[in-house]
N, CA, C and O atoms as CSV, one atom per row, in Angstrom:
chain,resi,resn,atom,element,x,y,z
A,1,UNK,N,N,16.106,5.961,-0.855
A,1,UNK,CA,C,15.138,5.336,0.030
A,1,UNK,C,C,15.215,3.822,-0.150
A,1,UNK,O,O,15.393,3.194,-1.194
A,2,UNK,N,N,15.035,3.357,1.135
A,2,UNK,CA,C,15.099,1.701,0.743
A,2,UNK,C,C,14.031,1.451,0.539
A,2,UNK,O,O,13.166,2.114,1.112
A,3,UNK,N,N,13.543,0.058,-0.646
A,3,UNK,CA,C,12.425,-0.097,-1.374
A,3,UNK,C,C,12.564,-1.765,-0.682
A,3,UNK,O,O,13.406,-2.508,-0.179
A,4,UNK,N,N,11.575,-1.743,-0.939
A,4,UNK,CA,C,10.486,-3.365,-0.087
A,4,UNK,C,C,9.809,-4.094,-1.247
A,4,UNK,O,O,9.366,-3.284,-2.061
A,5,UNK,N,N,9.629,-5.130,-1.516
A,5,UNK,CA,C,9.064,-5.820,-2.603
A,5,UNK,C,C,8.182,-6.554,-1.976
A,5,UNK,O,O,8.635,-7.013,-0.928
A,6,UNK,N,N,7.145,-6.834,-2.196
A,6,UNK,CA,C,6.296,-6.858,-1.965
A,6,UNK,C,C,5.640,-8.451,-2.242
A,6,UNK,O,O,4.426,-8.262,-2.329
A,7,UNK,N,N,5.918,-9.918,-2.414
A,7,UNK,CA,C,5.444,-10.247,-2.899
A,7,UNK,C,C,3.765,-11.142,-2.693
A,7,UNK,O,O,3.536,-11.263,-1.489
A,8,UNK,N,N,2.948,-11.579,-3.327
A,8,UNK,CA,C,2.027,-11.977,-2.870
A,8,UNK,C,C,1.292,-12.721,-4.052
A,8,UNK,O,O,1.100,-12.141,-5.120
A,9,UNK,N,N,0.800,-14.293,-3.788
A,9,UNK,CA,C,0.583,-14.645,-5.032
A,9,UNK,C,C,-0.968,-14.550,-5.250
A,9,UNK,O,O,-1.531,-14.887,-4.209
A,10,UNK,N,N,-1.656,-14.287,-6.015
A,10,UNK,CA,C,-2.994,-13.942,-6.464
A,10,UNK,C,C,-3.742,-14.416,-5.753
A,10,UNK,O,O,-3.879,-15.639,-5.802
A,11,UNK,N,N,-4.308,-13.847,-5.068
A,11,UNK,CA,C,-5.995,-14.321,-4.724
A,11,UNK,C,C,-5.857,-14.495,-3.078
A,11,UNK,O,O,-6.795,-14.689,-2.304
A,12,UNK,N,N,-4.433,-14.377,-2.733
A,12,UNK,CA,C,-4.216,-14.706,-1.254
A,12,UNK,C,C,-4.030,-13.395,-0.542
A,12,UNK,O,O,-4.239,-13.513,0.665
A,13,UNK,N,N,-3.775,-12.456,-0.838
A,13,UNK,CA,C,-3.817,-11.304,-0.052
A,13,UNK,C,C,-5.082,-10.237,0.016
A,13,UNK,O,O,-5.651,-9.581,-0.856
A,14,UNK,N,N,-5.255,-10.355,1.373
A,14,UNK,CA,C,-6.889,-9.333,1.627
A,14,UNK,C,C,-6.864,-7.671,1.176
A,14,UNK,O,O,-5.784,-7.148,0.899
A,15,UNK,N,N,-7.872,-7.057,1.138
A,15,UNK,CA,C,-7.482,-5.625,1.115
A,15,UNK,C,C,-6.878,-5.453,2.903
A,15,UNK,O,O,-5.877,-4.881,3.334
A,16,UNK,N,N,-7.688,-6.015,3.437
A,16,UNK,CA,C,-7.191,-5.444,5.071
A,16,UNK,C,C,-5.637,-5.783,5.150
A,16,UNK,O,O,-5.196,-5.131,6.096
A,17,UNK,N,N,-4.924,-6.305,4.735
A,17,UNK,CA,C,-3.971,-7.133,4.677
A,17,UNK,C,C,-2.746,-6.167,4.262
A,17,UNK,O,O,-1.625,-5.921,4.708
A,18,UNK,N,N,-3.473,-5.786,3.274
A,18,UNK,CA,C,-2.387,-4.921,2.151
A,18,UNK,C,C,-2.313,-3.400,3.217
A,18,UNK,O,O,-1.314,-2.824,3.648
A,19,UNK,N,N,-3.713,-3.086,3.397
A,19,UNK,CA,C,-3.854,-1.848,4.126
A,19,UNK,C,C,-3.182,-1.929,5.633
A,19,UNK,O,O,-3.360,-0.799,6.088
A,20,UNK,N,N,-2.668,-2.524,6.376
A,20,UNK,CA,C,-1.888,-2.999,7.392
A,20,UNK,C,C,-0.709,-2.925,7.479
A,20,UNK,O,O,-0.049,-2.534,8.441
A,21,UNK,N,N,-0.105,-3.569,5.746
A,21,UNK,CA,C,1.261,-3.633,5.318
A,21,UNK,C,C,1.872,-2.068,5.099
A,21,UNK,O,O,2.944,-1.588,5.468
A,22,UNK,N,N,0.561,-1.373,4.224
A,22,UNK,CA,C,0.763,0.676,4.140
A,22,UNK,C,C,0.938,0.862,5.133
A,22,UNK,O,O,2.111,1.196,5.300
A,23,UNK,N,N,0.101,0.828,6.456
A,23,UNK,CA,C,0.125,1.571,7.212
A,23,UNK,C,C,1.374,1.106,8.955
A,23,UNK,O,O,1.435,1.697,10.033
A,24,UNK,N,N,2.073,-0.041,8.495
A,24,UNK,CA,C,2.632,-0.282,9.400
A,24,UNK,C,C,4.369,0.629,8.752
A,24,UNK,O,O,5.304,1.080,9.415
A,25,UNK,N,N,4.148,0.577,7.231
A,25,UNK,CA,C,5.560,1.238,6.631
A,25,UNK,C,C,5.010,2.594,6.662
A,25,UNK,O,O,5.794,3.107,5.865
A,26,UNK,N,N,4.243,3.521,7.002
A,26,UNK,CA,C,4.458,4.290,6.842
A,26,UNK,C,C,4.754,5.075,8.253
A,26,UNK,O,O,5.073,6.264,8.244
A,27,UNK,N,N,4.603,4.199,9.656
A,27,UNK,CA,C,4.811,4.297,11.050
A,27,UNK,C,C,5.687,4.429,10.935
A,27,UNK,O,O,6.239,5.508,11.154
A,28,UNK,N,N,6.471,3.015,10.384
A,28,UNK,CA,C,7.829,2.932,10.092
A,28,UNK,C,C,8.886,3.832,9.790
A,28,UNK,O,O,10.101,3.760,9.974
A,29,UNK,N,N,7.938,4.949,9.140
A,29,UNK,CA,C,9.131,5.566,8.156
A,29,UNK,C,C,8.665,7.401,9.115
A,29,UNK,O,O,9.157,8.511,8.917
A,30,UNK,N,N,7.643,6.995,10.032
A,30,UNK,CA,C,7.453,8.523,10.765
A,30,UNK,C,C,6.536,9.407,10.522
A,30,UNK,O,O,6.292,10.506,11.021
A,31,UNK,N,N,5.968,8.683,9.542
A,31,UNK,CA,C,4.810,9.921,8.978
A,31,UNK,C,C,3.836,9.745,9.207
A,31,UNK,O,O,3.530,8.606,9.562
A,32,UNK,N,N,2.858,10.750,9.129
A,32,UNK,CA,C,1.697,10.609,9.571
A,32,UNK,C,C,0.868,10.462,8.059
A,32,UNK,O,O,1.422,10.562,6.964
A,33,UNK,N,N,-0.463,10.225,8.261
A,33,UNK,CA,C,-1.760,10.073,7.274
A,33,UNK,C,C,-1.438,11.536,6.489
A,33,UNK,O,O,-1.191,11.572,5.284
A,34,UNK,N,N,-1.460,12.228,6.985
A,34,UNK,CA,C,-1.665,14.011,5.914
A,34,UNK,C,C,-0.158,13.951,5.533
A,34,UNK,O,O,0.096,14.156,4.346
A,35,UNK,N,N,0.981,13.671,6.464
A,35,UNK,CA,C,2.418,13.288,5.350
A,35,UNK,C,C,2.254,12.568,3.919
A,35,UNK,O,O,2.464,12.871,2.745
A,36,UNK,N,N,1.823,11.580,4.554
A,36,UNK,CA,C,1.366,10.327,2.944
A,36,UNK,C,C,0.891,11.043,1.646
A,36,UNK,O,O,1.403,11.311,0.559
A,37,UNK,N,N,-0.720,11.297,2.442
A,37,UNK,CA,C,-1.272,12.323,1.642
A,37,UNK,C,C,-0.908,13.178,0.581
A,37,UNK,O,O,-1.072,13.115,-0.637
A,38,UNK,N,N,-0.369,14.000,1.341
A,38,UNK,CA,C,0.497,14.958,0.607
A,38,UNK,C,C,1.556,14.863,-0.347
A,38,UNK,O,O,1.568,15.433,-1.439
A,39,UNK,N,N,2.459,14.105,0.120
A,39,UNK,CA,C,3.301,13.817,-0.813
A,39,UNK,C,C,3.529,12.682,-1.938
A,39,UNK,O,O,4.482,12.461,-2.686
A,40,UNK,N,N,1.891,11.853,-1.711
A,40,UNK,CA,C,1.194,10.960,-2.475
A,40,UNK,C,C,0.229,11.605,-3.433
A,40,UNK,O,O,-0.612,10.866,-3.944
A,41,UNK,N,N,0.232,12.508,-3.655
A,41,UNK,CA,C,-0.885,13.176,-4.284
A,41,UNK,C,C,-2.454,12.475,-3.857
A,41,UNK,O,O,-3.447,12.550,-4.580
A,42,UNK,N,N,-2.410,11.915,-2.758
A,42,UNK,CA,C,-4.215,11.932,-2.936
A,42,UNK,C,C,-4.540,12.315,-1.124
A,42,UNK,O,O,-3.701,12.599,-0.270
A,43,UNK,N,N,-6.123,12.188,-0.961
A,43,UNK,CA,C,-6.233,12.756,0.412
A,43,UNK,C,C,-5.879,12.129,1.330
A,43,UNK,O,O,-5.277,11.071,1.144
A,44,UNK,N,N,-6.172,12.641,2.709
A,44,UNK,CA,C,-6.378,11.604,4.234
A,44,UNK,C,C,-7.545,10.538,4.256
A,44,UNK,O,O,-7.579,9.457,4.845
A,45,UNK,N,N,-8.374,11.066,3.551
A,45,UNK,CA,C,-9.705,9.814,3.736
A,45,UNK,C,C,-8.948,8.856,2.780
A,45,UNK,O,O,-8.781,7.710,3.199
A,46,UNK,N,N,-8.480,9.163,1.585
A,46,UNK,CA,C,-8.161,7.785,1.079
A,46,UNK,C,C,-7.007,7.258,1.565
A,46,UNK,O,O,-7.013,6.029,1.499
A,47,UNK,N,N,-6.223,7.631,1.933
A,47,UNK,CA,C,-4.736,6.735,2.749
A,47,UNK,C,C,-5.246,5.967,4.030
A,47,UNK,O,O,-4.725,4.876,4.264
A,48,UNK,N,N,-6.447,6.556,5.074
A,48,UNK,CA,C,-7.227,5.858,5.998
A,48,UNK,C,C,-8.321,4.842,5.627
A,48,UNK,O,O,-8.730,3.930,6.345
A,49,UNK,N,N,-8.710,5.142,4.430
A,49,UNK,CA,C,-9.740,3.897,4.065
A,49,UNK,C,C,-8.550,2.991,3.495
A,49,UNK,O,O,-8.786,1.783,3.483
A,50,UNK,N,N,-7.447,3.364,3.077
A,50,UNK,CA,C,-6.736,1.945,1.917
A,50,UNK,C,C,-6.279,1.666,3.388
A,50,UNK,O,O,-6.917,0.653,3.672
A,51,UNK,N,N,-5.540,1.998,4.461
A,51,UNK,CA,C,-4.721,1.358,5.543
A,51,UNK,C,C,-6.343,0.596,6.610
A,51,UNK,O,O,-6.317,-0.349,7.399
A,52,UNK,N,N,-7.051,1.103,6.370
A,52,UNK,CA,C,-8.250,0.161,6.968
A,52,UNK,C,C,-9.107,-0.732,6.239
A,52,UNK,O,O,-10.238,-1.035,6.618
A,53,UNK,N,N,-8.421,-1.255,4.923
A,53,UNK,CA,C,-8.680,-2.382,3.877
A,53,UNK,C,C,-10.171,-1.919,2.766
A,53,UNK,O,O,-10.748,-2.777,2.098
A,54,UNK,N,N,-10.631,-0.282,2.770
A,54,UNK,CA,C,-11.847,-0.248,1.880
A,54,UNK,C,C,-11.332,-0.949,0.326
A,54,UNK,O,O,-10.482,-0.418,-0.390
A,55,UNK,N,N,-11.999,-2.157,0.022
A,55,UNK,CA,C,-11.557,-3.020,-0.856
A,55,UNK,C,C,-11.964,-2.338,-2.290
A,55,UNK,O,O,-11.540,-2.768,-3.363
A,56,UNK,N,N,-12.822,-1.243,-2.166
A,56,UNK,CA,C,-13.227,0.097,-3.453
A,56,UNK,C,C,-12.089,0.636,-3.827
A,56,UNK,O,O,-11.782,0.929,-4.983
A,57,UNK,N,N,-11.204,0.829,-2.508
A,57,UNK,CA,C,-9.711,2.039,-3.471
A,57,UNK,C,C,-9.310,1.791,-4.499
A,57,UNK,O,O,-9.125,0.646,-4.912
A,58,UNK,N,N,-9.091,2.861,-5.136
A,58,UNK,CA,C,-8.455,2.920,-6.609
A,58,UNK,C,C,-7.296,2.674,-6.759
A,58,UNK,O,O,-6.395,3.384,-6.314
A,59,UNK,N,N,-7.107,1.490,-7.496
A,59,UNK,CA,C,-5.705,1.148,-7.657
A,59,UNK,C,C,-4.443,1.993,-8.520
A,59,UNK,O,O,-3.227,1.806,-8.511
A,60,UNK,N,N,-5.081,2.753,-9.080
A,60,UNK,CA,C,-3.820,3.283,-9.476
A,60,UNK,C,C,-3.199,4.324,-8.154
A,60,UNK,O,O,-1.981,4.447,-8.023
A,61,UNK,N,N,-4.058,4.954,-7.324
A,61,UNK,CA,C,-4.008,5.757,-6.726
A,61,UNK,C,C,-3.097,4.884,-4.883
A,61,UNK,O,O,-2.474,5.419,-3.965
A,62,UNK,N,N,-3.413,3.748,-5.087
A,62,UNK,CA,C,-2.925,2.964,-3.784
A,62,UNK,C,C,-1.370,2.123,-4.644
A,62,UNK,O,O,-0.466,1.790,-3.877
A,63,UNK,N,N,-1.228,1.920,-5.765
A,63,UNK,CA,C,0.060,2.160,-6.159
A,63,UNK,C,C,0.834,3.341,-6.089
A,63,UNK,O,O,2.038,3.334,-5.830
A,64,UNK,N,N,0.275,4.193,-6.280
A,64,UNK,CA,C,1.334,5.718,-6.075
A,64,UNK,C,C,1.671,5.773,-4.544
A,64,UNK,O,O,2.731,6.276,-4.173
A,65,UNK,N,N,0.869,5.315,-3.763
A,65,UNK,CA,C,0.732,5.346,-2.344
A,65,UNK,C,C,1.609,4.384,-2.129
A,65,UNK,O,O,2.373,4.966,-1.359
A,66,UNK,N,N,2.183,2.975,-2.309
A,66,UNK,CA,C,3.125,1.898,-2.601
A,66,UNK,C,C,4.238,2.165,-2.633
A,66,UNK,O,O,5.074,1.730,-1.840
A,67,UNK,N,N,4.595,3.425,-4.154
A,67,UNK,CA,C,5.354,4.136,-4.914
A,67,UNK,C,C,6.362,5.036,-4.080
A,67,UNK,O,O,7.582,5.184,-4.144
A,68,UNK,N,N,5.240,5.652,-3.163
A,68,UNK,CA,C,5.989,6.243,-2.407
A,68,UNK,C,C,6.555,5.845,-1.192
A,68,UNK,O,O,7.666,6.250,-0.852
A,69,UNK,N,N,5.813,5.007,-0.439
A,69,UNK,CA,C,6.277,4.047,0.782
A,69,UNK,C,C,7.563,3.511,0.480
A,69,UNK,O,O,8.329,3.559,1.443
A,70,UNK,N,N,8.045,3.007,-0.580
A,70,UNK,CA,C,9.248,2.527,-1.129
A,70,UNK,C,C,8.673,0.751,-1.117
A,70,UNK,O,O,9.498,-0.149,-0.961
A,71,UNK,N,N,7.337,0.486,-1.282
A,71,UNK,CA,C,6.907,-0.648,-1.646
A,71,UNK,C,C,6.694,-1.125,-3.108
A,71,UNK,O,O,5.930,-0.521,-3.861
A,72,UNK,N,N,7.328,-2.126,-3.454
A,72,UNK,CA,C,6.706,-2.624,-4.935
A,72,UNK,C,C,6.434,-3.805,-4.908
A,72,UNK,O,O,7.131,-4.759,-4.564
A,73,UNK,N,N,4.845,-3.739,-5.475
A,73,UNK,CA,C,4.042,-4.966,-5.772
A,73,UNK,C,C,4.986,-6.099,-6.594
A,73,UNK,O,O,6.103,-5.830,-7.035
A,74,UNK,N,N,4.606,-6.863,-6.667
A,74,UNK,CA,C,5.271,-8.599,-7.437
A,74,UNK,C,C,3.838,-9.127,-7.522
A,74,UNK,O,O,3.279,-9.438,-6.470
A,75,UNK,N,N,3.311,-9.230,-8.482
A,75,UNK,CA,C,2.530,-10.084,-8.224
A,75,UNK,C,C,2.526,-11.437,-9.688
A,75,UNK,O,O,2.757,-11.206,-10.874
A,76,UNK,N,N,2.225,-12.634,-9.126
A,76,UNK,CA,C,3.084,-14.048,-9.788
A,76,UNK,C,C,1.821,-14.653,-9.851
A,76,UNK,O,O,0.957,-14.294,-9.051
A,77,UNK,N,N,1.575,-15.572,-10.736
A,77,UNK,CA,C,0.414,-17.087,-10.084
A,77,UNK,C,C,0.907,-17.961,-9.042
A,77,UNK,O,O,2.038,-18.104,-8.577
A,78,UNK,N,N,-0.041,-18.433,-8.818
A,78,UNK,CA,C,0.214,-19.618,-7.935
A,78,UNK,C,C,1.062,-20.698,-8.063
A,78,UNK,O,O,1.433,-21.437,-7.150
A,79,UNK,N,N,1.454,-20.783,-9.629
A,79,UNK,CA,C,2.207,-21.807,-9.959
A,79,UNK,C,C,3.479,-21.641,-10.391
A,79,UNK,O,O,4.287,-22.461,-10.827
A,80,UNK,N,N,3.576,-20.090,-10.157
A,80,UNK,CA,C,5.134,-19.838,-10.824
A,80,UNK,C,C,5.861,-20.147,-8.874
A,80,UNK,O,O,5.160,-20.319,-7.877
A,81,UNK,N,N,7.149,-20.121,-8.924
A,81,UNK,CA,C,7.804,-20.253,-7.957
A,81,UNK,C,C,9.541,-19.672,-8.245
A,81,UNK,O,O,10.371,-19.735,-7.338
């Protein structure tokens, strides 16, 4: 699978933002919300609240969701380059 990196430097990326970025790769890739789901180990309400920015989701659980999209986080300070 081709993998996507992700990068974004602290404090500048929204939850809506991130949830936009899930849900435009996972169009991308053909699947639907209960595809994700499923083969993300968690439900449809949570793959629809993280792709509609609920800024509560559990992060370990919206990394596995990442994990599987073939997305990986980078995340740097502001001052590294």
């Amino acid at each position: 699978m081709l993998e996507l990196v992700l990068i974004f430097p602290i404090g500048n990326m929204t939850s809506n933002e991130l949830g936009k970025i899930i849900q435009k790769r996972r169009k991308s890739l053909g699947m639907k919300q209960a595809d994700l789901a499923l083969v993300s180990g968690t439900g449809v309400r949570f793959i629809s609240d993280l792709e509609n920015g609920k800024e509560t989701c559990v992060i370990g659980k919206t990394l596995k969701v990442m994990q599987t999209l073939g997305l990986e986080p980078v995340i740097r300070s502001r001052d590294e380059k």
